[in-house]
N, C-alpha and C positions, 0 to 999 in steps of 0.2 A: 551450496550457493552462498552462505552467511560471507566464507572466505572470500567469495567473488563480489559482494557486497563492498567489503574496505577493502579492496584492491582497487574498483572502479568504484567512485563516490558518485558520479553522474548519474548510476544505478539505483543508487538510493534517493536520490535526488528528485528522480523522474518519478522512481514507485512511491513512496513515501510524502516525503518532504512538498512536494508541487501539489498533490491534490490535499494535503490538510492546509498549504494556504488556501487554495481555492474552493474547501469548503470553507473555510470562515469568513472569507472575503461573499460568500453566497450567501452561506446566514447575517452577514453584515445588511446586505444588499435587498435580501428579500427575493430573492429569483424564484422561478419554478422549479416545482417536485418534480419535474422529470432531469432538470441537471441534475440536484439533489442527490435523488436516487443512480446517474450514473456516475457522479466523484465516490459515492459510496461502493457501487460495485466496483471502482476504478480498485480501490482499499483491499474489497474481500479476493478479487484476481491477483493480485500482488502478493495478499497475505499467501493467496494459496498454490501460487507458484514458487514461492520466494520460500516460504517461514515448513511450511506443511510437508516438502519434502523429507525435510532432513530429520524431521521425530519421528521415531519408530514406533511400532506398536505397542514395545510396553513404554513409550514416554521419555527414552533414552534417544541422545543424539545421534544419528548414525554415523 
């Protein structure tokens, strides 16, 4: 998926890049723990769709 990453940047855009503005603009702001906690889960679903597939068990790219 990395490859499908820099092929479509929108992708990264959406996973990555939109919810670390939007948590800073939320620690800016002072909102509630429960957005908080869902731009954070937003993070670890991406990480673990995105980044998690592609290392293998011993730590090599597959």
């Amino acid at each position: 998926m990395a490859e499908g990453l820099t092929k479509h940047p929108i992708l990264a855009y959406f996973t990555f890049v939109l919810p670390a503005i939007l948590l800073v603009l939320e620690l800016m702001v002072g909102t509630n723990v429960v957005i908080l906690a869902l731009t954070l889960l937003w993070f670890g679903v991406a990480f673990g769709v995105l980044y998690l597939p592609l290392v293998g068990d011993n730590g090599s790219k597959a």
